[in-house]
C-alpha positions in Angstrom: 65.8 85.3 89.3 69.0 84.8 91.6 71.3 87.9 91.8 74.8 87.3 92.9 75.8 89.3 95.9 78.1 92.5 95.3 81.2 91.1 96.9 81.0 88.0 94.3 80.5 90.4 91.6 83.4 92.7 93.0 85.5 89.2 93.5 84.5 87.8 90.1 85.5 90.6 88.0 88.6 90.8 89.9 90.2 87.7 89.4 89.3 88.0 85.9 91.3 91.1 85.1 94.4 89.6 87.4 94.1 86.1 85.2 94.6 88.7 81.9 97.3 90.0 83.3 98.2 92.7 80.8 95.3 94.7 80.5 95.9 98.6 80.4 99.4 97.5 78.7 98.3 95.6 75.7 96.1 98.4 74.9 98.6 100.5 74.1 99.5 99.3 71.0 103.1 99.1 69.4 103.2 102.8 69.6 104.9 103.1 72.7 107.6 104.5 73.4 110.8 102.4 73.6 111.8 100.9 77.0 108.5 102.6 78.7 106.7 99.4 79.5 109.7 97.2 79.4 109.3 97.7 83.4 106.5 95.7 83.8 108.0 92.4 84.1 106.4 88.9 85.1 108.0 89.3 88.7 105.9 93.0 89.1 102.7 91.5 87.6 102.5 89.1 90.2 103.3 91.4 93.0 100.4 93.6 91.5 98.0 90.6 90.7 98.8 89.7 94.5 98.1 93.4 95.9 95.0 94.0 94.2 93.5 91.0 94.9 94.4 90.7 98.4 92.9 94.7 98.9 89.3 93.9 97.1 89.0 90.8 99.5 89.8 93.1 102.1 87.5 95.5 100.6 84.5 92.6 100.5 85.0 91.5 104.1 84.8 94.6 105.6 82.0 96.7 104.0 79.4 97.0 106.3 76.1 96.4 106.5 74.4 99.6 104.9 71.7 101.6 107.1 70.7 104.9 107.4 72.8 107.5 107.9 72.4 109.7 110.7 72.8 112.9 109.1 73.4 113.1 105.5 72.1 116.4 104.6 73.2 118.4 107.6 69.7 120.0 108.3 69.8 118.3 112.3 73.2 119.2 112.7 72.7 123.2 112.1 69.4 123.1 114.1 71.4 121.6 116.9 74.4 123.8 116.7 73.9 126.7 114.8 77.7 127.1 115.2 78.1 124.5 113.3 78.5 126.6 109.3 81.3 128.1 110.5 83.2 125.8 111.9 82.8 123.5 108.8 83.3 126.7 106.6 86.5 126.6 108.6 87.7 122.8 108.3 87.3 122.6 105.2 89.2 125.4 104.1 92.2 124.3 106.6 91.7 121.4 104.5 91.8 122.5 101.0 95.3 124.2 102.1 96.7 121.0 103.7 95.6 119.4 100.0 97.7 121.7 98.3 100.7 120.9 100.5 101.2 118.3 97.8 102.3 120.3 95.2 104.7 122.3 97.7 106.0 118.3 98.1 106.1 117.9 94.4 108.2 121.4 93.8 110.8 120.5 96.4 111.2 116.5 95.2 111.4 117.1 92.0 114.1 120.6 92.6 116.1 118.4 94.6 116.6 115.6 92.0 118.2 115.2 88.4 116.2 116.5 85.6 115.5 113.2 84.0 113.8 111.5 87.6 111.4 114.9 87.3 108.7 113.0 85.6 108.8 110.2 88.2 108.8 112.7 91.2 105.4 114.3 89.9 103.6 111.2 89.3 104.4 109.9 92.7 103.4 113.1 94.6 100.5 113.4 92.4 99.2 109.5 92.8 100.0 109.1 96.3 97.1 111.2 97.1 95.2 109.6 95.0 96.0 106.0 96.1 96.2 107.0 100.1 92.9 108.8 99.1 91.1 105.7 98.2 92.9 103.8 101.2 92.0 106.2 103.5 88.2 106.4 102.7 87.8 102.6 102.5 90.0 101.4 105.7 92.1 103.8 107.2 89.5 106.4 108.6 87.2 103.3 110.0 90.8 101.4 111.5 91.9 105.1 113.1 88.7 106.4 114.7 85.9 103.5 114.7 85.6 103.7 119.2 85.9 107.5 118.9 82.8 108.7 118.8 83.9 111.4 117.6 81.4 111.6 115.2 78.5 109.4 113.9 79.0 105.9 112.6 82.2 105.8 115.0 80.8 103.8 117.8 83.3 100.5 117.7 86.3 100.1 118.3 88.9 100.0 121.1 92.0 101.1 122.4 94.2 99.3 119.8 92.3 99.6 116.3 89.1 100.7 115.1 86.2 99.0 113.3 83.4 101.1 111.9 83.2 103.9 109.6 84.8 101.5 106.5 83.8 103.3 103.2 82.0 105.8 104.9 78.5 103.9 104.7 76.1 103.2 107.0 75.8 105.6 110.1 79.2 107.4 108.7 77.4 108.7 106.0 77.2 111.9 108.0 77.7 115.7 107.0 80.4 115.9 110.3 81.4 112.3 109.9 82.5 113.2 106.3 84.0 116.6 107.4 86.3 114.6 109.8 86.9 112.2 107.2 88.2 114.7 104.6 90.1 116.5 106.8 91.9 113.5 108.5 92.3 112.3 104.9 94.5 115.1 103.4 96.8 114.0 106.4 97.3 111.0 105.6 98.4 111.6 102.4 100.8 113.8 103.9 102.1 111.4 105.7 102.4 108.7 102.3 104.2 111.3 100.5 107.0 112.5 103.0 108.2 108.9 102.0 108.9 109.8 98.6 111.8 111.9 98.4 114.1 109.7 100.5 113.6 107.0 97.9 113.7 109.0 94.8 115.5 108.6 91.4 116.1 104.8 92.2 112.1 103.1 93.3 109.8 101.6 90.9 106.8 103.6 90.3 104.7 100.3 91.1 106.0 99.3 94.4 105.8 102.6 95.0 101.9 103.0 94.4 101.5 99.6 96.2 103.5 101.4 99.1 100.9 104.4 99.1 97.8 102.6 99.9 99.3 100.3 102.5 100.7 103.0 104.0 97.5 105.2 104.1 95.3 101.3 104.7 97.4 100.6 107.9 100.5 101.8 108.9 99.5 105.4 109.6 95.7 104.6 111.1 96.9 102.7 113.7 99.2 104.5 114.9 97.1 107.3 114.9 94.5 105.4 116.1 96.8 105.2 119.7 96.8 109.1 119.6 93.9 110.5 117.8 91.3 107.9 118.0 91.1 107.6 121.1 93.4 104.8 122.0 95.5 103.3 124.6 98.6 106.2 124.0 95.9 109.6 124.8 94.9 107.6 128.1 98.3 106.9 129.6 98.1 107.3 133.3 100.8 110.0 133.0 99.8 114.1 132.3 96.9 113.7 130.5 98.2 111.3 128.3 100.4 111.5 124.9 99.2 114.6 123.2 100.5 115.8 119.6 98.2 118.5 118.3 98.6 118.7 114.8 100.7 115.1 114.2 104.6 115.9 114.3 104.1 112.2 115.6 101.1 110.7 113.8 101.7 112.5 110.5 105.7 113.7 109.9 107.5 110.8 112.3 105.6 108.4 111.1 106.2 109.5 107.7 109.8 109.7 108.1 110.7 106.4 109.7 108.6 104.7 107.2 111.1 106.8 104.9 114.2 105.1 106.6 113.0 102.0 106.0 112.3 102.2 102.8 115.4 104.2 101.5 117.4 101.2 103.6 116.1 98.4 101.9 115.9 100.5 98.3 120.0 101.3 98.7 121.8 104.4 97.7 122.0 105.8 94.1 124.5 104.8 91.6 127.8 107.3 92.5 126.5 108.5 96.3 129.0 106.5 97.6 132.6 106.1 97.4 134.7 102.1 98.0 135.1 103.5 101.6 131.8 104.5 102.2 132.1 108.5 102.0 129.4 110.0 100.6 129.3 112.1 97.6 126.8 115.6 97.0 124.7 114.5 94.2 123.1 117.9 93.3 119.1 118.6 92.9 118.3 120.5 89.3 116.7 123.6 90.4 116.6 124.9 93.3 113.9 127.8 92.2 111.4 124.5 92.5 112.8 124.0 96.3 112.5 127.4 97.1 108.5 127.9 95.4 107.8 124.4 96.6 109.0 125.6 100.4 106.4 128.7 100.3 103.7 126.5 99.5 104.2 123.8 102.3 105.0 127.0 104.6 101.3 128.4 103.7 99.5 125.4 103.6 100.9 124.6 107.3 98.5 127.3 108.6 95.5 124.9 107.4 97.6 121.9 108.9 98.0 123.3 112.7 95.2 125.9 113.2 92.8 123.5 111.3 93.5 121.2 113.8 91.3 122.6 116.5 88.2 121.8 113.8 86.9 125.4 114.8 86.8 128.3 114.2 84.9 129.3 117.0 88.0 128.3 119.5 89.9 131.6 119.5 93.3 129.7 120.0 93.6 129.4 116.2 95.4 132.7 116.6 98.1 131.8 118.9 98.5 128.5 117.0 98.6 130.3 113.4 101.4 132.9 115.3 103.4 130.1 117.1 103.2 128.2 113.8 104.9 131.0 111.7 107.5 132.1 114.4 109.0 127.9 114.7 109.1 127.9 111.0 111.0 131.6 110.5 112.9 130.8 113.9 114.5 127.6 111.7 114.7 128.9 108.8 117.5 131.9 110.1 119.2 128.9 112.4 120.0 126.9 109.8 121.3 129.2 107.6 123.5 130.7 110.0 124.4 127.1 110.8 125.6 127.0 107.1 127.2 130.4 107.1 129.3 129.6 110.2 130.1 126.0 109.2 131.1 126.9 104.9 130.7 130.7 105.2 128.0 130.6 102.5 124.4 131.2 102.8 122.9 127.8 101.8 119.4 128.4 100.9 118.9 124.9 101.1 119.4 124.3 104.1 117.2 127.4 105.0 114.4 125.9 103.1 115.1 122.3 105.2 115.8 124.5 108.5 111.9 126.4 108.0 110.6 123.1 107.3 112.2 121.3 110.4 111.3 123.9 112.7 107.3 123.6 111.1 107.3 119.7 111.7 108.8 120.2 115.4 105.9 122.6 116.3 103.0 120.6 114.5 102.5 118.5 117.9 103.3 121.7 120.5 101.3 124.1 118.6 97.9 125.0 120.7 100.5 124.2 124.1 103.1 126.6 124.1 103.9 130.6 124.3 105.1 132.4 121.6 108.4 132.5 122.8 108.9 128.6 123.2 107.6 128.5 119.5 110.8 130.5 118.8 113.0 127.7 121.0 111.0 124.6 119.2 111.5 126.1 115.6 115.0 126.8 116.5 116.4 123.8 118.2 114.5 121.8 115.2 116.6 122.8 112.8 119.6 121.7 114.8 118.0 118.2 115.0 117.5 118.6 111.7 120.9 119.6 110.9 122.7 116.8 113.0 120.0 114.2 111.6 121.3 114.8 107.9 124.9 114.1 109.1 124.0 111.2 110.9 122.0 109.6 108.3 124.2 109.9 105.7 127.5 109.3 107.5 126.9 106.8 109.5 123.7 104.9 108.6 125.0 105.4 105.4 121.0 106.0 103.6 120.4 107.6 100.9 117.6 110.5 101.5 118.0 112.8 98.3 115.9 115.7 100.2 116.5 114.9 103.9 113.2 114.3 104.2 114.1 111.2 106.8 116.1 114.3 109.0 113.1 116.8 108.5 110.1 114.8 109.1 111.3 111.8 111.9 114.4 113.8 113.5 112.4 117.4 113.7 108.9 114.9 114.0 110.5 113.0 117.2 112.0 116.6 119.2 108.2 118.0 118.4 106.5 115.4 120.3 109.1 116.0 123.5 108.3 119.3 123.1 105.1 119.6 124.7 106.1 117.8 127.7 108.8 120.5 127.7 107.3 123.5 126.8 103.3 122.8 127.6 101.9 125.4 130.0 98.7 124.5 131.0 97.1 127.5 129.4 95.5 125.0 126.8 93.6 121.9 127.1 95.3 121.3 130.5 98.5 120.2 129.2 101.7 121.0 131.4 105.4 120.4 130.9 108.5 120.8 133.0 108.2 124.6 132.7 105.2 124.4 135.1 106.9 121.8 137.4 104.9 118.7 135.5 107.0 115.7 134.9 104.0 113.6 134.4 103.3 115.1 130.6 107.1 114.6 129.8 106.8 110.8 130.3 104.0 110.5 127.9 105.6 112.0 125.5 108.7 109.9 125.7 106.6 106.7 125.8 104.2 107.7 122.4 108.2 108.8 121.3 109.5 105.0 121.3 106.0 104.2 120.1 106.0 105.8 117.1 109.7 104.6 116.5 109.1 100.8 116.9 105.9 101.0 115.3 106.7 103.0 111.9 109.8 101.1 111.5 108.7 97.3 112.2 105.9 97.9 109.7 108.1 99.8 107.2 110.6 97.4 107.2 107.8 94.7 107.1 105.9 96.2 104.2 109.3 97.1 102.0 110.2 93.4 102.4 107.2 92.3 101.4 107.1 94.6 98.1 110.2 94.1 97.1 109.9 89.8 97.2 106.7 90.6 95.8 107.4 92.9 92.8 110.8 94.7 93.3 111.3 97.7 95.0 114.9 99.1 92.7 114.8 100.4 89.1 117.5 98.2 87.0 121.2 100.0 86.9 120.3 100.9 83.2 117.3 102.3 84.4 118.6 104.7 86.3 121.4 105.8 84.7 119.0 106.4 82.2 116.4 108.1 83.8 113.3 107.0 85.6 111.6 109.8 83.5 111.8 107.8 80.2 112.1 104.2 81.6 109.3 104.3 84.0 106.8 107.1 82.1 108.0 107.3 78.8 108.2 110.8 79.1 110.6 113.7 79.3 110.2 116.4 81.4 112.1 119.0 79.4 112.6 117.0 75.8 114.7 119.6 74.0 117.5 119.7 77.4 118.3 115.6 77.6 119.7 112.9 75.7 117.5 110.7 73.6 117.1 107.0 75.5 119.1 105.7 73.0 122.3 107.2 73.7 121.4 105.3 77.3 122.0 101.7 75.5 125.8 103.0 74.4 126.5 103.4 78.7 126.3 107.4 78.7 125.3 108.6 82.1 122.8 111.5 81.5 123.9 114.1 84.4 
């Protein structure tokens, strides 16, 4: 008997679900809540019809042809490097923190916003993983190391994109391929949810979720692709070509732009701005969430830079876990002396934004630099940082609820300078101007404008695209509402707000 070939299969049911349209919704029954599915309009369901069939015939045409793995089961690797336990024992773990960097994300989002958007923050730092996850292990991974060779099933690719290593079949199916894989992944969900709290209280959760996989699909792969992957940026005939250690580039600048973008072409919340353009402070609901949600990002950072040597047999995970913890004190105590000299009060805000700034601008310096230039990095950091927020919301006039935009791309952008600055040659021969290098500097500055006319093109590409497709803005009544009950149908604290009701009558829930 004829059998029909997966991807038909995989196509056919496919186009069947998208010609139902409402499936998942009419399930639900008249039960609902009121106004929680009155979101999902004809406009989104096309833009959704449109992205998930356009990804599954993306999907078809680039699974490869299955073959044998090289190493599924590990047993050649360990008799070939008996090393090898540890060092895995040791990715992994650096892993497993950088995973739970998301809910650090989550706690600082949702303390920075109104109590009714709380709902909507979690669900978007809790299903950005998950989408960039599958994005990730079906394109991203193949599109930013396929030509690596860093591992097997990485054979093709060159210096601008990769091709091998989709879905992780075939040759990738490979203990070390896979360890690579779900190490590299955890970043690039990093990266997908930086975007997040620059749009917040005023993005549809859908565009949003579309956002997440393209981000994770293409955007951030090929970028890193250039840097990590062995691409055209890491062999530029200057130094030893762009290097960023642990990704304030690849992961936190690209994040941030893309952030710009979209929190450009989303607009500013309802009452940020006044009729002649100054802004207004729009205050977050708990800062105790900011402050846990800081901790967490702070400890999961030693699995995001350390981790990034992939061993623990290279002994320069301890002055990358020190240098680490000394940029992110070091910006912490400048920015809230900043504050205290500036309003005379100790913003712990800002101390929180200032640790965080001064972790992003050593993420790409890291395995480089002394100790004391750690101290400088973290330090001047938050002072990008600072000047970013100022300049972002004065005079570009965006919207960024957490100053994720100033934290991640300002802080992302000084990192990357930083090692042609501060490199000195102690480590994987990289030199800066404190050696007498100028070579390393230029590099840097080149992958700098890179990353800038990269992340931003395709942001601004991909946001236009999702918001002609299927909307990007929640409705004024919407908002005022709360994404929590219009988007979710849920309350995050049900016995502290206003039923939706009162919402139809035009009062604004605080």
């Amino acid at each position: 008997m004829a059998v029909m070939p997966a991807g038909e299969i995989r196509l056919a049911f496919v186009f069947s679900v998208a010609e139902e349209g409402h499936v998942g919704l009419d399930a639900l029954g008249d039960d609902a809540s009121p106004g929680a599915f009155d979101f999902w309009t004809r406009r989104e369901e096309e833009g959704m019809r449109f992205f998930l069939v356009g990804a599954v015939i993306l999907s078809v045409l680039m699974v490869p042809v299955l073959s044998w793995a090289a190493d599924p089961t590990g047993s050649e690797t360990i008799k070939t490097a008996p090393e090898a336990a540890v060092n895995f024992a040791w990715t992994l773990i650096a892993a497993f923190l950088v995973f739970f960097m998301q809910a650090g994300f989550a706690m600082v989002e949702a303390g920075f916003a109104r109590a009714k958007n709380t709902v909507n923050i979690l669900t978007k730092n809790f299903m950005d993983f998950c989408m960039g996850g599958l994005a990730f292990w079906a394109f991203g991974f193949a599109l930013m190391f396929g030509g690596s060779k860093l591992a097997s099933g990485l054979d093709f690719g060159n210096p601008w994109i990769g091709f091998s290593g989709f879905f992780l079949s075939g040759d990738s199916y490979d203990v070390t391929t896979i360890e690579l894989w779900l190490f590299q992944m955890v970043f690039a969900a990093t990266a997908a949810t930086i975007v997040s709290g620059a749009m917040a209280e005023r993005t549809k959760i859908t565009a949003y979720l579309a956002y997440s996989f393209l981000v994770s699909a293409i955007i951030y792969p090929i970028y890193g692709h250039w840097v990590w992957g062995g691409g055209w940026l890491s062999a530029l005939p200057f130094g030893v070509g762009a290097r960023d250690f642990a990704g304030s580039g690849v992961v936190h600048a690209v994040g941030g732009l893309v952030a710009l973008a979209g929190a450009a072409m989303v607009g500013p919340r309802l009452g940020k701005y006044n009729a002649d353009g100054t802004p207004n402070v729009i205050p977050g609901h708990n800062l105790a969430y900011v402050v846990l949600g800081t901790f967490i990002l702070f400890f999961g950072w030693f699995g995001f830079n350390p981790g990034s040597t992939l061993a623990a047999t290279d002994l320069r995970i301890s002055v990358i876990a020190a240098n680490t913890f000394l940029a992110g004190i070091a910006g912490a105590v400048v920015a809230l002396y900043a504050s205290l000299i500036k309003t005379g009060k100790a913003d712990v805000t800002q101390a929180c934004n200032g640790a965080l700034a001064g972790l992003v601008g050593i993420t790409a310096p890291c395995a480089y630099v002394a100790p004391w230039a750690a101290v400088v990095v973290g330090g001047v950091a938050a002072l990008v940082m600072l000047w970013s927020l100022g300049f972002v919301e004065r005079t570009l006039h965006v919207d960024d609820p957490v100053g994720a935009i100033s934290v991640h791309a300002a802080a992302g952008l000084w990192g990357l300078l930083a090692v042609g600055i501060f490199a000195d040659g102690t480590y994987g021969g990289v030199k800066g101007l404190i050696v007498g290098e100028v070579g390393q500097l230029i590099a840097q500055l080149i992958s700098v404008v890179v990353v800038t006319a990269w992340s931003l093109a395709t942001g601004f590409l991909m946001f236009w695209i999702l918001k002609r497709a299927m909307g990007l803005r929640a409705s004024r009544e919407e908002e005022i509402g709360g994404l929590d009950l219009t988007e979710h149908g849920l309350e995050a604290y049900p016995a502290q707000l206003v039923s939706f009701a009162s919402v139809a009558g035009g009062q604004e829930l605080s």
